[in-house]
C-alpha positions as CSV (number, residue, x, y, z in Angstrom):
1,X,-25.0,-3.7,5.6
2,X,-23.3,-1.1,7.7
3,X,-26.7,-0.6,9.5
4,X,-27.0,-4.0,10.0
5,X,-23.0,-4.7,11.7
6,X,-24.0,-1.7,14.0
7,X,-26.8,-2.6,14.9
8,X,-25.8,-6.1,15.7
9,X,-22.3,-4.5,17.7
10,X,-24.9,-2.7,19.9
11,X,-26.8,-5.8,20.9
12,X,-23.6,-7.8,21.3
13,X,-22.7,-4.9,23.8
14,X,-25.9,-5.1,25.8
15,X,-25.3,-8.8,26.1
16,X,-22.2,-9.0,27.5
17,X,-20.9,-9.0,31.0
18,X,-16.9,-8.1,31.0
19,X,-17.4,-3.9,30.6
20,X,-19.0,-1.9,33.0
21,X,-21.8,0.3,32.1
22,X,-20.0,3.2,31.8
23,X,-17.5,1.8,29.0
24,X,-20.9,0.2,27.4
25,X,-22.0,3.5,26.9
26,X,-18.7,5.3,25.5
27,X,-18.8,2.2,23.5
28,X,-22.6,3.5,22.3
29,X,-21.8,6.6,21.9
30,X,-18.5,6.0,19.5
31,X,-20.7,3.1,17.1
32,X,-24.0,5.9,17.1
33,X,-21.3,8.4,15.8
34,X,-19.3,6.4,13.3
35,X,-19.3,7.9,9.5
36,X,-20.0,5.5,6.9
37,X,-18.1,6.3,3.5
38,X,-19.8,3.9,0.7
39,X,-19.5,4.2,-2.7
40,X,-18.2,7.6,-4.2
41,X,-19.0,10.6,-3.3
42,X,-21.2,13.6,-4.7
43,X,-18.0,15.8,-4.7
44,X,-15.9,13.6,-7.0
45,X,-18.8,15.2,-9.9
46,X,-18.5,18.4,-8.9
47,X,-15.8,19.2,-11.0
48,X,-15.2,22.9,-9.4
49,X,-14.3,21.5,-6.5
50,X,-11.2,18.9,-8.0
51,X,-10.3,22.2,-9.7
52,X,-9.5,23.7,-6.7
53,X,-8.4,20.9,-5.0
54,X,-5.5,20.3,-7.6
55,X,-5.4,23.9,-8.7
56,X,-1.2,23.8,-7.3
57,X,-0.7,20.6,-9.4
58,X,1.3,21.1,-12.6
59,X,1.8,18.2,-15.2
60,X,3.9,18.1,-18.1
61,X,2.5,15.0,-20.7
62,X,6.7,15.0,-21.7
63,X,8.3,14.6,-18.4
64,X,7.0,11.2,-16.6
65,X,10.0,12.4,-13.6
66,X,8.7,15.8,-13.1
67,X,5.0,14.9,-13.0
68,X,6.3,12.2,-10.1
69,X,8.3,15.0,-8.8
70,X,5.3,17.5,-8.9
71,X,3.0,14.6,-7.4
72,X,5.1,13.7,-4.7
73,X,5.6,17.6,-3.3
74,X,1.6,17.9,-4.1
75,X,0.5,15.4,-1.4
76,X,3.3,15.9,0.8
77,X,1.7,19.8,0.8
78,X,-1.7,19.1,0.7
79,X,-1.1,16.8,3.9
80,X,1.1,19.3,5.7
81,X,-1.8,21.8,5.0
82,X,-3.7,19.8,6.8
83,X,-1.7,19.0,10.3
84,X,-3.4,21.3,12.5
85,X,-6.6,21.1,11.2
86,X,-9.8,19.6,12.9
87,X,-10.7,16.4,11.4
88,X,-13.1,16.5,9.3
89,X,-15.4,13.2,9.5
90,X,-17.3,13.4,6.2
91,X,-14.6,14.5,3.9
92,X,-14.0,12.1,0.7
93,X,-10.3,13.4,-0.4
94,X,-9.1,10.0,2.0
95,X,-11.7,7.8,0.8
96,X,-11.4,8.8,-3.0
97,X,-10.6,6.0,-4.2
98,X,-14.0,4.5,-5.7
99,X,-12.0,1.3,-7.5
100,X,-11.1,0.2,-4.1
101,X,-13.7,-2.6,-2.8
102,X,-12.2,-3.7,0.5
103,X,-14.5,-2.7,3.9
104,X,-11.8,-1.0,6.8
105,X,-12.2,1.0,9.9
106,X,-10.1,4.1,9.9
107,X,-9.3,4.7,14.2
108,X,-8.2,8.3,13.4
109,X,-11.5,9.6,11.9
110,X,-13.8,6.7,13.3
111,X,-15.2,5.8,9.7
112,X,-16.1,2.9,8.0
């Protein structure tokens, strides 16, 4: 289906007369390089890697406070960690969230 909506956004964009050729083709360019994250991923079975993904993570199954606590400092890390990286198109840790069945564009990382 994603295949299909590109494929259909690049014949709308031959069709039309309002851009000039030169935005037509940055427009190309950025739909021929969009990453598609359907489904799960392979990752979320490899179990070494969630181990060291939530190696820092400590939970308690007595304090419901702390492990909110703990939670709460854990993603705030992990996405400080991650301010001057690159972007990294094809990683899942964003798009995690199998139960979620609802289509989006995410700008930043020009995914679908």
């Amino acid at each position: 289906m994603v295949g299909d909506i590109r494929t259909s956004f690049l014949e709308i964009l031959n069709e039309i007369d309002w851009m000039d050729e030169t935005t037509k083709q940055r427009a190309r360019d950025k739909a021929s390089s969009m990453e598609t994250h359907i489904g799960y991923p392979r990752e979320l079975l490899e179990n070494s890697k969630l181990d060291d993904l939530y190696s820092g993570l400590e939970m308690s199954p007595d304090s419901y406070l702390e492990n909110v606590l703990n939670l709460t400092t854990f993603g705030t890390d992990y996405a400080y960690s991650k301010l001057r990286e690159r972007v990294n198109k094809t990683d899942w840790i964003s798009h995690g969230r199998p139960a979620v069945v609802n289509a989006f564009y995410a700008p930043l990382e020009n995914s679908i």
